[in-house]
N, C-alpha and C positions, 0 to 999 in steps of 0.2 A: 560431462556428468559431474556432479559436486561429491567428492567423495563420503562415504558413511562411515559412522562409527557406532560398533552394537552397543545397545544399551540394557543394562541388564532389566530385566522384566517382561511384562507384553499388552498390549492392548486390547482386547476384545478378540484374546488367544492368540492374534499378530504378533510378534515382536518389533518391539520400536525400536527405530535408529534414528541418532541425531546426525546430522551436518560435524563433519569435525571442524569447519570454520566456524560453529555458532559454540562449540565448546575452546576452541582457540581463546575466543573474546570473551568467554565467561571468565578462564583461567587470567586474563590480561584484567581484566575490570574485577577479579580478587587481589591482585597482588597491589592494587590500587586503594583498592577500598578494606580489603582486611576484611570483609562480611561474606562469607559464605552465602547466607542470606539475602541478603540483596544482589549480590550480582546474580546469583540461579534466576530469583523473580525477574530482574532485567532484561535476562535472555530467557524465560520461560521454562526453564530448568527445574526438575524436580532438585533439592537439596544434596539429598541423599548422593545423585547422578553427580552433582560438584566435586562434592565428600571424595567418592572414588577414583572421580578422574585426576583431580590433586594429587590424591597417593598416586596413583599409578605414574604420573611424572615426578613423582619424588619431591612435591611441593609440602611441604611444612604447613597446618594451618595453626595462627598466631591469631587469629582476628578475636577471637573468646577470651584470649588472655590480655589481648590489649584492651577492650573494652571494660572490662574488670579493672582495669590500672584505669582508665579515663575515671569509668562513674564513681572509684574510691579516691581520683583526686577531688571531689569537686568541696568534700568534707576538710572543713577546719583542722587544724591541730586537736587530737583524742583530748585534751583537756579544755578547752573550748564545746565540744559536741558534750563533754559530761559536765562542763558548767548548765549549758542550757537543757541536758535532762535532770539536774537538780533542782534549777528554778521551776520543774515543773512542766515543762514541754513533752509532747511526745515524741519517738521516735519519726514517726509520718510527718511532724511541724518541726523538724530538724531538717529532714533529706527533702522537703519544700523550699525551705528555708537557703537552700543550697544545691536545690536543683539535682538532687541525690536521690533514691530509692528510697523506702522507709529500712527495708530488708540489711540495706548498705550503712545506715545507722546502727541497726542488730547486729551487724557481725563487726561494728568496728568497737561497741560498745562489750562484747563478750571478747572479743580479742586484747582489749584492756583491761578485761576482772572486773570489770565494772557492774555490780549486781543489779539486775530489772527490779523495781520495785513493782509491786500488786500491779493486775490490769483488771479495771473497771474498778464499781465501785460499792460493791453488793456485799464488801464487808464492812463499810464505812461504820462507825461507830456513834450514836447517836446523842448527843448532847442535849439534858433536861428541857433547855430552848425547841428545839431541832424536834425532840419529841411532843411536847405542848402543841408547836406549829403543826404536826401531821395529824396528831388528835384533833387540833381544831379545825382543820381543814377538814379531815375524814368525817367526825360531827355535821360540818356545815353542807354533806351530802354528795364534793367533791368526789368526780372518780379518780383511778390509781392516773391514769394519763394527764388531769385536770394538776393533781396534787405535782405532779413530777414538773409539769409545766412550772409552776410555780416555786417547787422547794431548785428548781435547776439539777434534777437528777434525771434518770430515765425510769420509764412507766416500772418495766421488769425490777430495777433496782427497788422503785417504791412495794410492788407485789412481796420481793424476798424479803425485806425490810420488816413488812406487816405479817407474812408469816413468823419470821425470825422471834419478833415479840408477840407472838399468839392472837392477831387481831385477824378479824376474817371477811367478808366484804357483807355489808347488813342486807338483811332480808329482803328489803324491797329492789336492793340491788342486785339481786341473784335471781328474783323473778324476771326481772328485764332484760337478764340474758338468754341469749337464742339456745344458749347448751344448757339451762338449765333444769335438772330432772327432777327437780323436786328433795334434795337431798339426799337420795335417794341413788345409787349405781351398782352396776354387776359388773365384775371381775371377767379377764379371760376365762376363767376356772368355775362360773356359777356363784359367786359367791357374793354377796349382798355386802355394800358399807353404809354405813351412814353417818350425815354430816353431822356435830357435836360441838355446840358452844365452847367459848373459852371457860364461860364460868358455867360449866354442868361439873356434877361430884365425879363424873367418869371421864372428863376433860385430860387425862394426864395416860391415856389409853389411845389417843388422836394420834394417828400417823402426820407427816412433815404436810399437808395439805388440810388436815382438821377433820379426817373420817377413822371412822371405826367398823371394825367388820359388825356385822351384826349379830350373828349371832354368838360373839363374845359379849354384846352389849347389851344384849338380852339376858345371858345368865349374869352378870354383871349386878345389872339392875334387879334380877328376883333375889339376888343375895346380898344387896346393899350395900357392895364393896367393890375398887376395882379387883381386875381379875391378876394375874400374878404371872410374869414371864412361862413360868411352867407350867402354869394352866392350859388346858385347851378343851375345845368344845367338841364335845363327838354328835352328828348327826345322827340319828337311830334309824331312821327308815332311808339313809344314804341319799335324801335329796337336800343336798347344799343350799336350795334355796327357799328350804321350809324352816322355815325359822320360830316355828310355832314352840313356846316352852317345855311343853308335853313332846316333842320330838326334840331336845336336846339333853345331852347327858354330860357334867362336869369329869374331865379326866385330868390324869399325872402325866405330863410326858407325851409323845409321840402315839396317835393310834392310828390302826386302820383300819378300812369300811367291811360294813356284814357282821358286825357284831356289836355286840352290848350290854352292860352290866345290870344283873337282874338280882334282886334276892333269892337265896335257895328256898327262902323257907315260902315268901310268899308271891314272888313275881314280878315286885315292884322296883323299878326304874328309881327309884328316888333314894338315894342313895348318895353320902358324902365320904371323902376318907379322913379316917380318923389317926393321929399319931398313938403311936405303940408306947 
C-alpha cells in the first residue's frame, strides 16, 4: 500500500490525501526549480498544499526573491533606463526593450527619484498651427476618430481637446448618432438639461459637456441675463420636469419643496428681490 499524507481540505465533503511519494518529488523539483509554482502544476498540486508542506519540513522558500533579482537584472544601469525615459520612451518600450516588465521599469525608475512625467496626452497644449489644422479638419466634416487619425493623437484626446476649447460636435453630427436625444435629457433626479451653443448669451452657464439645466435656462432667458451662482430656481407645483415659466419662481440660496413665494396683498408669484 503507498503511504498517504492528509491534506488539508476535502473534496466533495471527503478529505483528500496525497501520496507522500508525489509530495517527495514536488519538494525535490522546488529546491531545483525555486517555483513553487511550477513544481505544484508538475505534480498536480494545489499551491497552497506546496506552501505548507515546505514549512512543515523546515524548507525556506527563496524562489519569489530570486525571480525579483532575475527580472530586475535584465535592466541597464538606472542611468541608461532614465536616458531612454528622457528621449521619450515609455516605461513598457524600455522593459521590451530589455526583456523586463513595464512594472520593473516603475519601480526602478521611483527608487531613483526619478519623477514620471504626465501620462497621456489630454493636456497637450495647442499650438495656433495645431489649432487651425483641427478647425480645418472639424469644418471639412471629419469625425473626432477621423481627426485623431490624422493629427496622430487619440479619438478621446481629440473629444477633451474640443471640449476644453468650447467646440461641440455640429448638428448634423449629433443627429447621426444612435444616443442622440434631441438635445434634450433627464437627470437621475427628473430633472431636464439642455444642449447650449458656444456662442448662445447664456453659453457661460454650460456644464463641462455644453448642457444647462433647464429650467435655470428658462428663467435665465425670461430675464435676459445669465443667472448667478446663488440663484436658484424653485419649482412651484414640485414637478422638476414642468419647466413651464408660470411654474417657476426665482430664489436666493437653498429651498425646499411645498412651498412658494406669493404677495400678501395680492397673490401673485411674480415677484423679485430687491436690495435694502
Amino acid at each position: 500500500m503507498i503511504p498517504l499524507a492528509q491534506q488539508t481540505g476535502s473534496f466533495m465533503g471527503r478529505p483528500r490525501t496525497i501520496p507522500i511519494e508525489l509530495l517527495d518529488k514536488a519538494v525535490a523539483d522546488y529546491e531545483t526549480s525555486k517555483s513553487c509554482v511550477k513544481s505544484a502544476k508538475k505534480y498536480g498540486l494545489v499551491v497552497a498544499t506546496l506552501y505548507k508542506e515546505l514549512a512543515r519540513r523546515g524548507i525556506e522558500r527563496v524562489g519569489l526573491e530570486i525571480f525579483r533579482k532575475e527580472r530586475l537584472r535584465k535592466l541597464p544601469d538606472i542611468s541608461e533606463v532614465k536616458r531612454l525615459y528622457d528621449s521619450g520612451m515609455t516605461p513598457t518600450e524600455i522593459g521590451k526593450k530589455y526583456g523586463a516588465g513595464n512594472f520593473a521599469v516603475i519601480a526602478a525608475l521611483r527608487k531613483a527619484g526619478i519623477e514620471r512625467r504626465p501620462r497621456g496626452n489630454s493636456q497637450i497644449e495647442l499650438t495656433g498651427e495645431h489649432r487651425a489644422r483641427l478647425m480645418e479638419l472639424y469644418e471639412a466634416g471629419y469625425n473626432y476618430a477621423q481627426i485623431a487619425g490624422l493629427m496622430g493623437l487619440a479619438p478621446s484626446t481629440i473629444s477633451r481637446i474640443f471640449r476644453r476649447e468650447g467646440i461641440f460636435a455640429k448638428k448634423n453630427a449629433r443627429e447621426r448618432h444612435g444616443s442622440w436625444k434631441g438635445g434634450r435629457i433627464k437627470n437621475s433626479q427628473g430633472y431636464m438639461s439642455v444642449l447650449v451653443d458656444a456662442d448662445d448669451p447664456m453659453a457661460s452657464m454650460r456644464n463641462h459637456i455644453g448642457y444647462v439645466l433647464e429650467h435655470r435656462l428658462v428663467m435665465a432667458r425670461s430675464l435676459g441675463r445669465v443667472l448667478e451662482r446663488r440663484e436658484t430656481v424653485h419649482h412651484i407645483n414640485g414637478d422638476v420636469g414642468d419647466n413651464r415659466l408660470e411654474n417657476l419662481q426665482l430664489r436666493h440660496g437653498p429651498h425646499g419643496k411645498g412651498a412658494k413665494y406669493v404677495c400678501n396683498a395680492c397673490g401673485s408669484h411674480d415677484i423679485s428681490p430687491t436690495n435694502l
